[in-house]
Backbone as numpy.savetxt, mean C-alpha at the origin, in Angstrom:
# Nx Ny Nz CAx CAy CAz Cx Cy Cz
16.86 -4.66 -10.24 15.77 -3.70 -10.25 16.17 -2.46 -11.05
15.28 -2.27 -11.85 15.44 -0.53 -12.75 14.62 0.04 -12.19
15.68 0.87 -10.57 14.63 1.31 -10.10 15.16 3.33 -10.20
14.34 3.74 -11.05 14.57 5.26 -11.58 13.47 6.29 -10.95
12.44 5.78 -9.77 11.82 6.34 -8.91 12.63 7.63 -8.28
11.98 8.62 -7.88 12.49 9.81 -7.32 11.58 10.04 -5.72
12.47 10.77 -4.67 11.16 10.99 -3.63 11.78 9.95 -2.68
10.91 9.96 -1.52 10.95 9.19 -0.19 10.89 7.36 -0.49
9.95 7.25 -1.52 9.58 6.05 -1.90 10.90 5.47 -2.95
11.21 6.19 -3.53 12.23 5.77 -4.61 13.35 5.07 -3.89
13.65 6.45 -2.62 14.95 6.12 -2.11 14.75 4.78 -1.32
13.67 4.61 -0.67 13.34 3.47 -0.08 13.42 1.96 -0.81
13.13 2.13 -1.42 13.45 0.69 -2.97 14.93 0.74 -2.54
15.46 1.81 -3.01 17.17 2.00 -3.44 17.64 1.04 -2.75
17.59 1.54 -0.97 17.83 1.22 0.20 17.67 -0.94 0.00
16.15 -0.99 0.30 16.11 -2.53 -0.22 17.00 -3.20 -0.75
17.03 -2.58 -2.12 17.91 -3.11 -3.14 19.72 -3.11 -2.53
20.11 -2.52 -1.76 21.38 -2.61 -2.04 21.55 -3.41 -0.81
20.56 -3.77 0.26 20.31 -4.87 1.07 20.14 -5.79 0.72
20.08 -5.78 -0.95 19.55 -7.05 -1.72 18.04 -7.95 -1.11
17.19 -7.16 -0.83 16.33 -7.73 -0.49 15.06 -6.89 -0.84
13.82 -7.61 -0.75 12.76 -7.21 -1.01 12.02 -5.93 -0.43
11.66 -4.94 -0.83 10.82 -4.00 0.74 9.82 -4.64 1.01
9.22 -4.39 2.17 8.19 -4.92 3.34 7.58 -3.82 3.20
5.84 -3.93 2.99 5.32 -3.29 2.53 3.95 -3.60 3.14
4.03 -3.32 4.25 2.46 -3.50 5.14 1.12 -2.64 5.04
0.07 -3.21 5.27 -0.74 -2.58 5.23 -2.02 -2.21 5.88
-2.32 -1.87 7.05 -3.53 -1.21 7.61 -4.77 0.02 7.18
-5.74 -0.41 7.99 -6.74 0.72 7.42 -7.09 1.50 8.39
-6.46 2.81 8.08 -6.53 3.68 9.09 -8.28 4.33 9.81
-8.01 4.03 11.08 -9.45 4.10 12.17 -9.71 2.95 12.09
-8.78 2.02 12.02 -9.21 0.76 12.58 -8.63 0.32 13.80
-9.48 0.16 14.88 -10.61 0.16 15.10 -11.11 1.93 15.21
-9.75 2.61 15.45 -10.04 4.27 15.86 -8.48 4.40 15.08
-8.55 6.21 15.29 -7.12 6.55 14.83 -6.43 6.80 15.63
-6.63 6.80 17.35 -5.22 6.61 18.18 -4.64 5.15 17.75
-5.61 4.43 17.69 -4.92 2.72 17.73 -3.67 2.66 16.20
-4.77 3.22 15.04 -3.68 3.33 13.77 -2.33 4.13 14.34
-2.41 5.34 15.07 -1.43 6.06 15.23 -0.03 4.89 16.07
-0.51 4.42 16.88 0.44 3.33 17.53 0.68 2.51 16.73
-0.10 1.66 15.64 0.38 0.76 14.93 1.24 1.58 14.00
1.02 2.50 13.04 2.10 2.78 12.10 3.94 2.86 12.97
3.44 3.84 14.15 4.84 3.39 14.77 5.59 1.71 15.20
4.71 0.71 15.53 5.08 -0.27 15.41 5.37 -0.87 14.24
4.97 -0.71 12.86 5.14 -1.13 11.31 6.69 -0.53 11.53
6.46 0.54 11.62 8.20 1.15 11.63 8.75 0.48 11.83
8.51 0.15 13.48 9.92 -0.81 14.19 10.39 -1.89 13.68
9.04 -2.39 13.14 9.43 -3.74 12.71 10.15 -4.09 11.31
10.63 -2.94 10.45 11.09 -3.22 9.88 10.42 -2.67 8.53
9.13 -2.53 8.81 8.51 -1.30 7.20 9.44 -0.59 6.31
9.33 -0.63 5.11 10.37 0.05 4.22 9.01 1.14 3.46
7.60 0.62 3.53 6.80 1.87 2.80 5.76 1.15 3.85
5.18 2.02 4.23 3.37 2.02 4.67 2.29 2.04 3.44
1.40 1.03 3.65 0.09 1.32 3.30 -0.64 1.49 3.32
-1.07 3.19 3.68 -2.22 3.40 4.74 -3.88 3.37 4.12
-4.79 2.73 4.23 -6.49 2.45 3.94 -7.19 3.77 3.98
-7.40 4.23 3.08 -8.76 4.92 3.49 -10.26 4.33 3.49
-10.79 3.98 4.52 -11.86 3.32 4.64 -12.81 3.88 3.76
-13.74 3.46 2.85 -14.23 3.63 2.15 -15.96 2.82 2.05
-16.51 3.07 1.94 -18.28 2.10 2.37 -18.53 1.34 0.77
-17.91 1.53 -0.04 -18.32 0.74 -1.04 -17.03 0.42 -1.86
-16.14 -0.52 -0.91 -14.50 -0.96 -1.09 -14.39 -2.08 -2.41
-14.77 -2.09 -3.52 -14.62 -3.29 -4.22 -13.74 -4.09 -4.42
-12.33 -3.53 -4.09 -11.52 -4.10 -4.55 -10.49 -4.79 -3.07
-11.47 -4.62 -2.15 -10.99 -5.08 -0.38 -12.04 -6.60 -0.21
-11.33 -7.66 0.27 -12.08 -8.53 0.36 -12.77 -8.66 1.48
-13.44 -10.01 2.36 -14.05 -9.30 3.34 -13.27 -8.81 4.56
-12.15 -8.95 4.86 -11.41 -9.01 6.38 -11.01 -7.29 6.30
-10.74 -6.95 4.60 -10.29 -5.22 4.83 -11.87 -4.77 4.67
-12.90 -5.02 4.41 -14.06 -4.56 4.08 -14.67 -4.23 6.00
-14.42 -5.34 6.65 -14.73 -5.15 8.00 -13.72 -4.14 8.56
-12.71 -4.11 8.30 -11.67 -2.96 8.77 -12.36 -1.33 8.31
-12.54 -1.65 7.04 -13.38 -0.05 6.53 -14.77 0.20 7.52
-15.46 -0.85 7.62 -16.51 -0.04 8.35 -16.46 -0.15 9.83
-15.31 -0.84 10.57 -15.10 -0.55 12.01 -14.42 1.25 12.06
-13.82 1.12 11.03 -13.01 2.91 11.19 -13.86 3.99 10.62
-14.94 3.66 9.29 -15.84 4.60 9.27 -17.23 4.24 10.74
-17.05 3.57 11.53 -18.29 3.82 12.45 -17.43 4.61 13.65
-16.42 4.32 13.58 -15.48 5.22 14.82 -15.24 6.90 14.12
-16.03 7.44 13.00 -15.67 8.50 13.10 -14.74 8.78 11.93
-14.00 7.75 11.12 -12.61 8.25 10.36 -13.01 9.00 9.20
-12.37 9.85 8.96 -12.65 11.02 7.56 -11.10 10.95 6.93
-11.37 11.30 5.69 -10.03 11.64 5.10 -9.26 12.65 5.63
-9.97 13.80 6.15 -9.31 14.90 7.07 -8.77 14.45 8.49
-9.16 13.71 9.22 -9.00 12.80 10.28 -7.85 11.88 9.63
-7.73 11.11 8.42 -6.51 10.31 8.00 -5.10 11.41 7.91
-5.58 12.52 7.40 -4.28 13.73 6.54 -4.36 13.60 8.23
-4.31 14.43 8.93 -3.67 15.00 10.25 -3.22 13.18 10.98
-3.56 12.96 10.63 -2.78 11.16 11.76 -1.34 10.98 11.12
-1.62 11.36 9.44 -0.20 11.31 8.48 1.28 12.25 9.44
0.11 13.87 9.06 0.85 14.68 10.01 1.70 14.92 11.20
0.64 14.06 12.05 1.28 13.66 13.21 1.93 12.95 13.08
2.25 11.81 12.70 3.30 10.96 13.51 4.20 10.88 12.05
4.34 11.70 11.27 5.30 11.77 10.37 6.69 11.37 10.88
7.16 11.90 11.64 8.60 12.24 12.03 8.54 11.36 12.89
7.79 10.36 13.61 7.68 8.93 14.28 8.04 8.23 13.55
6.71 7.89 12.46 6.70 6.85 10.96 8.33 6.42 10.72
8.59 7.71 10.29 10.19 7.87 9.21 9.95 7.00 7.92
9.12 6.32 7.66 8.75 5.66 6.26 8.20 6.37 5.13
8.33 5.87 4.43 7.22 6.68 3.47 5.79 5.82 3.56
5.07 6.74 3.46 3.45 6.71 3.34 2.41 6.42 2.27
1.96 5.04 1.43 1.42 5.77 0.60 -0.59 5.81 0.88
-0.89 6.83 0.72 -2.28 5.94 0.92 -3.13 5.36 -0.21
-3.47 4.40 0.46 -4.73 3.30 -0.53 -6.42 3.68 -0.12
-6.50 4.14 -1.66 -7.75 4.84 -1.53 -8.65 5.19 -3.31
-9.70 5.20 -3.07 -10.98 4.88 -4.09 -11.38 6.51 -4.60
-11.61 6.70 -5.60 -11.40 8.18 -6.59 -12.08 8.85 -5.65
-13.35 8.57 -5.15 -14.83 9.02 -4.84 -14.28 10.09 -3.65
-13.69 9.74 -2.61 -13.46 10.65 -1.47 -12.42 11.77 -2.13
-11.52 11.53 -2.93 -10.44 12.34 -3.63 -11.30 13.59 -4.56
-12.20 13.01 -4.80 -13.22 13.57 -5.99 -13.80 14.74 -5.42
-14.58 13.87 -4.00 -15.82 15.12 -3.20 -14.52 16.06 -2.95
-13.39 15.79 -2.19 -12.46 16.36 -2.08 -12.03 17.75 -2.83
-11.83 17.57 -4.09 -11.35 18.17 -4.79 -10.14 17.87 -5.31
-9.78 17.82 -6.27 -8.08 16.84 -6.73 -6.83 17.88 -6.33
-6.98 19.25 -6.47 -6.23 20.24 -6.44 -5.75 20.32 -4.73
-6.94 20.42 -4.37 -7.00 20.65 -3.07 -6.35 19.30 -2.01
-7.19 18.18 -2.47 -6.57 16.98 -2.11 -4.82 16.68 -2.11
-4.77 17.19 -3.44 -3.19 17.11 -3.63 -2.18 17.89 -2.17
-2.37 19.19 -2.26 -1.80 20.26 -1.49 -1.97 19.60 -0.38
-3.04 18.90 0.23 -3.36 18.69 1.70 -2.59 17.43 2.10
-2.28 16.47 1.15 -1.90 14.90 0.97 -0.61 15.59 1.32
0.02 16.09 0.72 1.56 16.84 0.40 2.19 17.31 1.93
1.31 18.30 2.48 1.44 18.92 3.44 1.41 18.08 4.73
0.70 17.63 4.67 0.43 16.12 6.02 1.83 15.69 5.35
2.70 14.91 4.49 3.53 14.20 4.58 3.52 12.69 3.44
2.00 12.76 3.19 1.91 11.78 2.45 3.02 11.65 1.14
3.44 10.36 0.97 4.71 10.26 -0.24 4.02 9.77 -1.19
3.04 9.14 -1.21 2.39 8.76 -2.68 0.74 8.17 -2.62
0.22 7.70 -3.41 -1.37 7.66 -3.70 -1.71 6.63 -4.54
-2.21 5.35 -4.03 -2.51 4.46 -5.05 -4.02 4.27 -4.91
-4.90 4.91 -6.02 -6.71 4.95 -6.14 -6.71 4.00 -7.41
-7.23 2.75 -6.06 -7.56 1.66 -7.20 -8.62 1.80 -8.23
-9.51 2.45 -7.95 -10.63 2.35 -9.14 -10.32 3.33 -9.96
-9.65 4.26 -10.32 -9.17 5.09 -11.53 -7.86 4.57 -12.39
-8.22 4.16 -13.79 -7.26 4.06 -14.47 -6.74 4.87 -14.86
-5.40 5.00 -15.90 -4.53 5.40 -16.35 -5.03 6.44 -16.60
-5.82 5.99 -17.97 -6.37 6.81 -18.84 -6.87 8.08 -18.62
-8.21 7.51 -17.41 -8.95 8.94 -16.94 -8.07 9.39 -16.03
-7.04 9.25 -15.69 -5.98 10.12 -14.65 -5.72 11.13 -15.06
-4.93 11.05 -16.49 -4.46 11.64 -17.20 -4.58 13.51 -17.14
-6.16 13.68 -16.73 -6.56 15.12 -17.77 -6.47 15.77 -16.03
-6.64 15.20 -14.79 -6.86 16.12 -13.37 -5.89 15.46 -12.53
-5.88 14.12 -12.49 -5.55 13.23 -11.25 -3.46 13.70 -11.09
-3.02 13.03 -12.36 -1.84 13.47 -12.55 -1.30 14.51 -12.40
-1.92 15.57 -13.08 -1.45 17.13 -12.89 -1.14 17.39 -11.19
-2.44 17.16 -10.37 -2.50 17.55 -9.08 -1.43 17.07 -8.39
-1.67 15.91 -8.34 -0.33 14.68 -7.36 1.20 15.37 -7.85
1.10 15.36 -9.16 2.75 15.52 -9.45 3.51 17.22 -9.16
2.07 17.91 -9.12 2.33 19.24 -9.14 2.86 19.49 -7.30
2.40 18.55 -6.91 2.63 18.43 -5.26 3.65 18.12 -5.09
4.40 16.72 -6.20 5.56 16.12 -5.71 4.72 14.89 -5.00
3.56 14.20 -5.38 3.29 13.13 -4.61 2.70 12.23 -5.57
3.39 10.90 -5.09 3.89 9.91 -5.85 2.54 9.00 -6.28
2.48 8.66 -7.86 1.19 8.11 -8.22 1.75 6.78 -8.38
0.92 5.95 -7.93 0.99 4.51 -8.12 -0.34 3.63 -8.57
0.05 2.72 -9.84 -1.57 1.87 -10.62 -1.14 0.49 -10.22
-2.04 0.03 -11.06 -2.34 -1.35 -10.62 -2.23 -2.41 -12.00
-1.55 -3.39 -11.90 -1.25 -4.36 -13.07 -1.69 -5.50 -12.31
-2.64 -6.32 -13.34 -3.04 -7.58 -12.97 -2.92 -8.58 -13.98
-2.93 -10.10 -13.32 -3.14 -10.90 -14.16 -3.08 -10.51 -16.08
-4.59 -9.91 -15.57 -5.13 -9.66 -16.93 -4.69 -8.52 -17.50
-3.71 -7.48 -17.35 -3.11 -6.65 -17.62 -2.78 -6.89 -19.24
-3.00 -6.03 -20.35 -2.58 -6.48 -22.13 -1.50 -5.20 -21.80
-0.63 -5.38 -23.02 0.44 -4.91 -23.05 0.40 -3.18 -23.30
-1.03 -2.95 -23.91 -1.26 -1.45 -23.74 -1.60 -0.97 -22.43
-2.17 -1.87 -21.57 -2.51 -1.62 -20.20 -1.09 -1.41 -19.07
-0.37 -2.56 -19.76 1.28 -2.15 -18.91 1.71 -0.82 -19.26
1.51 -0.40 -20.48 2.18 1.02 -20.73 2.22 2.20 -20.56
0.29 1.91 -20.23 -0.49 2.80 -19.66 -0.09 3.53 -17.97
0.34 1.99 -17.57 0.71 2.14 -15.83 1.88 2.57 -15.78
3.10 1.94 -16.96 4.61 2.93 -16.54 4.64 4.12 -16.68
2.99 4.66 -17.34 3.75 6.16 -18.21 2.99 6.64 -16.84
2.03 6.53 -15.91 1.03 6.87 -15.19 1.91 6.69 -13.74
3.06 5.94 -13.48 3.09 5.57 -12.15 4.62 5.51 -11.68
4.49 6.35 -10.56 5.74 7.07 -10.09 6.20 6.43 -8.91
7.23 6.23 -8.21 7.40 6.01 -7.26 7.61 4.07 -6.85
6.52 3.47 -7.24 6.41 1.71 -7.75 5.10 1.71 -8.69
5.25 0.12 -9.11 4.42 -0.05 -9.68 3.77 -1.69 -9.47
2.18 -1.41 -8.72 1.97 -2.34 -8.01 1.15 -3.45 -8.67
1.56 -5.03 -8.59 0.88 -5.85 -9.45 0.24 -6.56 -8.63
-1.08 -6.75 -8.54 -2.13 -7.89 -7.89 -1.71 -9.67 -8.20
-1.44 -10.35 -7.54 -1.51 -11.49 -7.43 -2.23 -12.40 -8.32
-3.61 -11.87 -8.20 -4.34 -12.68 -8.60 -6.07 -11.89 -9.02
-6.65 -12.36 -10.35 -7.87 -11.73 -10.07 -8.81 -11.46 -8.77
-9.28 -10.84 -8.60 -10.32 -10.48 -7.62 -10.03 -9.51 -6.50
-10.37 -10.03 -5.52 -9.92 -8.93 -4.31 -9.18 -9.17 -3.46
-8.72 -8.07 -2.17 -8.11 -8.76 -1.11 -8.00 -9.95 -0.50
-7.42 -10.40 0.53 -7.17 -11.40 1.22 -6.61 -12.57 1.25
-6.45 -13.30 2.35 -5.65 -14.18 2.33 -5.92 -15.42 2.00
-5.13 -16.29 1.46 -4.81 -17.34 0.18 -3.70 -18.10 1.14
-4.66 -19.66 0.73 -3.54 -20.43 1.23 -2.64 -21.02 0.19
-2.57 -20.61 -0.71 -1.47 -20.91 -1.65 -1.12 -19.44 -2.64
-0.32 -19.55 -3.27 0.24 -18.60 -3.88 -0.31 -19.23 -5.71
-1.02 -18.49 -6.63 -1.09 -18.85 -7.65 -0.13 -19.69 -8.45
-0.13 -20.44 -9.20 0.90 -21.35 -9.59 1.91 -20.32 -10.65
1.21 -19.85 -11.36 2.05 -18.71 -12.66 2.29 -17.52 -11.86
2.25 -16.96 -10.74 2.74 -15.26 -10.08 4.27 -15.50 -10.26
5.16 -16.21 -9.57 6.79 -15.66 -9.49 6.67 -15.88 -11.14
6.55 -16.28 -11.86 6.84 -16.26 -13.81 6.44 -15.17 -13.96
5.14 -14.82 -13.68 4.47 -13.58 -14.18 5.53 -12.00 -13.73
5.68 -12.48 -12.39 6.83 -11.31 -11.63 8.10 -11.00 -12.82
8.62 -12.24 -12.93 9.73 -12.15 -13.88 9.57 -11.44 -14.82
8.50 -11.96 -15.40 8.06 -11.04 -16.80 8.09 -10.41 -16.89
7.62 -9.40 -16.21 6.72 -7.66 -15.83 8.18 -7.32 -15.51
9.22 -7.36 -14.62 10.05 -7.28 -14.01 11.35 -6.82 -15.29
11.13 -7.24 -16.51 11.94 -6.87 -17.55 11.16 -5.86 -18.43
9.55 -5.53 -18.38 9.22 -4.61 -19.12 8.60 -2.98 -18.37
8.60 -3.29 -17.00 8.58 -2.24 -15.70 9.24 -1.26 -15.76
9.82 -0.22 -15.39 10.99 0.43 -15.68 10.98 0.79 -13.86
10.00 0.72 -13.15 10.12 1.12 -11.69 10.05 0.08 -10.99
10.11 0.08 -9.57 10.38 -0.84 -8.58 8.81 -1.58 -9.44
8.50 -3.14 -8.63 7.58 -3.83 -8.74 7.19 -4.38 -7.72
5.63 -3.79 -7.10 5.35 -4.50 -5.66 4.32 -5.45 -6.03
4.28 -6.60 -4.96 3.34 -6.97 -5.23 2.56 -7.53 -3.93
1.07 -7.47 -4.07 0.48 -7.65 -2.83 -0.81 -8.73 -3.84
-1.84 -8.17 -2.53 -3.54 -9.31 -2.72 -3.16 -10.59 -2.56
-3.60 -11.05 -1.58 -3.13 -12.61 -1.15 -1.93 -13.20 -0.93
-1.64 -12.14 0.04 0.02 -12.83 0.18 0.31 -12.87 1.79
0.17 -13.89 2.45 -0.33 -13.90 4.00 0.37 -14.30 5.21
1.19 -15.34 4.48 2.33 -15.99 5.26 3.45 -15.81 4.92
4.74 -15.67 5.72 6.32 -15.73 5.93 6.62 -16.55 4.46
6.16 -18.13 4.60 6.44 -18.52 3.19 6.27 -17.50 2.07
5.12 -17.46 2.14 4.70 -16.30 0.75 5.07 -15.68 0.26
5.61 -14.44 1.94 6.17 -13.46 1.34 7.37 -13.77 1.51
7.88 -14.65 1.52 9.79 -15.31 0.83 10.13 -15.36 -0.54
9.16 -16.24 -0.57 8.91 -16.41 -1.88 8.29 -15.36 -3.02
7.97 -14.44 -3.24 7.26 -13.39 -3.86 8.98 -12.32 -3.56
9.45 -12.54 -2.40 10.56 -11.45 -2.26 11.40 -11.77 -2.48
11.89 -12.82 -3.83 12.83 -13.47 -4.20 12.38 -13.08 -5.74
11.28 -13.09 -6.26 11.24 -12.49 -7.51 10.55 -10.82 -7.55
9.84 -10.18 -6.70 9.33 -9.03 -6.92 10.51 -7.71 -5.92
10.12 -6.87 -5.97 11.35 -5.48 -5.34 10.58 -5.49 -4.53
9.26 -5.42 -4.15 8.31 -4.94 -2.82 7.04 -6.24 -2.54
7.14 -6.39 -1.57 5.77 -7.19 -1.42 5.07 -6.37 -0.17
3.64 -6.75 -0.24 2.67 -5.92 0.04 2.41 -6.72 0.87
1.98 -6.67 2.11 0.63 -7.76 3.00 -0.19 -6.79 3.61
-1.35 -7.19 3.76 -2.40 -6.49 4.20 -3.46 -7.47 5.40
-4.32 -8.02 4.27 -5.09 -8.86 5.36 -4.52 -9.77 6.55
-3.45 -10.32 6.35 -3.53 -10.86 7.28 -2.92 -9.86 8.48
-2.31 -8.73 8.78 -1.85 -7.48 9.50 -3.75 -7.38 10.26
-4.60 -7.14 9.10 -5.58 -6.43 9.26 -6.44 -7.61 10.32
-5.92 -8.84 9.48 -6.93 -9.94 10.63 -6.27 -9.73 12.19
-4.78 -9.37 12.52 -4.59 -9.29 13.90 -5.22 -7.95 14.62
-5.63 -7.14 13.86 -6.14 -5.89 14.46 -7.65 -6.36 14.91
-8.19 -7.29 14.07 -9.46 -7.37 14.24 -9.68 -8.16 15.28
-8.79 -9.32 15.16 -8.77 -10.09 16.69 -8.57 -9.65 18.08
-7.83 -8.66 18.08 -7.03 -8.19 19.31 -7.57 -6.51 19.58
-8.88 -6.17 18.23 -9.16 -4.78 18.63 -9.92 -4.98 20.44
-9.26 -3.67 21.02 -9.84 -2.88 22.38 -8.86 -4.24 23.41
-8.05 -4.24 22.77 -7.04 -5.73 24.13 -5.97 -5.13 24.08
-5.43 -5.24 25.15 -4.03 -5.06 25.28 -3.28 -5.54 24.57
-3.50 -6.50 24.65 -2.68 -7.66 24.07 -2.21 -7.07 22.33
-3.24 -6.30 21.92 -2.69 -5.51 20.14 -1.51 -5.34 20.01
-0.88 -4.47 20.42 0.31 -3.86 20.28 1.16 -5.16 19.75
1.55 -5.84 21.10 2.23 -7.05 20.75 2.11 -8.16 19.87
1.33 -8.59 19.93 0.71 -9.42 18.48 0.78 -8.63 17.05
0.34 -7.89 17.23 0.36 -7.12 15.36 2.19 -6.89 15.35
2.87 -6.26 16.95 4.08 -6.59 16.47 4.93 -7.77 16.09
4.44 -8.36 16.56 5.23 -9.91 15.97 4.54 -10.68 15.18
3.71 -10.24 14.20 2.88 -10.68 12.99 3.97 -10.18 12.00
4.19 -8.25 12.11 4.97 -7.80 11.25 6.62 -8.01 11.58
6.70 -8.21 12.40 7.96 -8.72 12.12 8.23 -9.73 12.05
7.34 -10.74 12.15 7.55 -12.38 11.31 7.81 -11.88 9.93
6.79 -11.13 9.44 6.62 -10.60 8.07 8.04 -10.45 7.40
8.46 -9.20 8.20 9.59 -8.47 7.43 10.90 -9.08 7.53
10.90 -10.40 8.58 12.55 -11.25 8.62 12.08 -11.90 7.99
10.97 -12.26 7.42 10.53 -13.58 5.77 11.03 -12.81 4.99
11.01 -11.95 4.60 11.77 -10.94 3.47 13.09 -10.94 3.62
13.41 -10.14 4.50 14.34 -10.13 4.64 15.68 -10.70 4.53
């Protein structure tokens, strides 16, 4: 790994790496079903072995969430969740977490927000970095960048499939901290197979990257993520984390199940 990342997230790769192993890189959508319940799960992601969080900002028009995180967004926006409601949950259980944080989230709330303002507030809660899938490189460039970096908080894009070689260059010069590659066209969720060309594709990217390389979108099972954490620095899971919340939301029974989902997860890596 050329991993030349700086920050909470950087050191966290480091760490991986000299474990020789992949980071575990989970992912929930915060106010799902509410934000006491997220607040208990991020401390359980911890335990189990999390090397970065991926925290959701629920969002009502998620394009790039398939349906299992799309139902997660609107169980946590009908319970109430705001981005101001996400920053203070960061806040709180910061010094619980002990991970780094990044959140996953869509320009539009960052926007009404204000980028300046957003930045300072992301910073201050604790947040370590920011991956807004629907803004590219390009338009980052002239507000998005300035703000985040002026904070010290870590920007992260998105490389896919279809990624051309100006588009890779676009994301190393744009993205701090990792740099995250989608699986496969389309959206979230879980896949009972792993694309036939992803570990080649990993390889590839993996010599022209200059930062860690995560990779998530359809990656669901222990196999999977073995396999993906044998050629990539970070793998990502999401939906299937998100399908045990949905099964087990308002049961007791949550806690325990989502814990031994993620830590099936993170000894497949491991």
């Amino acid at each position: 790994m050329s991993a030349v990342g700086t920050g909470a997230i950087g050191d966290a790769f480091l760490r991986s790496e000299a474990e020789k192993r992949a980071a575990f890189i989970p992912y929930i959508t915060a106010g799902d079903p509410d934000l006491e319940t997220s607040a208990e799960l991020l401390g359980v992601l911890a335990d189990s072995g999390a090397d970065v969080i991926e925290l959701g900002v629920p969002f009502s028009d998620p394009i790039a969430d398939g349906i299992v995180n799309q139902r997660a967004a609107n169980r946590a926006l009908a319970s109430g969740t705001t981005l101001s409601g996400i920053l203070e949950l960061v806040s709180r259980t910061r010094e619980r977490v002990g991970v780094p944080i990044v959140l996953f989230t869509y320009f539009n709330p960052l926007h009404a927000r204000g980028l300046e303002l957003f930045a300072e507030q992301a910073s201050s809660s604790g947040v370590d970095g920011v991956l807004c899938v629907d803004l590219p490189p390009a338009e980052a460039a002239a507000d998005y960048l300035p703000a985040l970096r002026s904070s010290g908080v870590d920007t992260v894009f998105l490389l896919s499939p279809t990624s051309d070689r100006r588009r890779i260059l676009e994301v190393e010069e744009a993205s701090t901290g990792f740099v995250y590659y989608v699986s496969r066209a389309g959206v979230t969720g879980t896949r009972s197979e792993l694309p036939p060309e992803l570990l080649k594709e990993v390889k590839r990217l993996r010599r022209k990257v200059r930062l860690p390389l995560a990779v998530g979108f359809g990656i669901s099972s222990p196999e999977q993520a073995r396999a993906v954490g044998k050629v990539a620095d970070g793998v990502v899971v999401g939906s299937a984390l998100v399908r045990v919340v949905e099964e087990n939301a308002g049961s007791s029974a949550l806690t325990g199940a989502f814990g031994r989902k993620a830590l099936e997860l993170a000894n497949a890596i491991g």
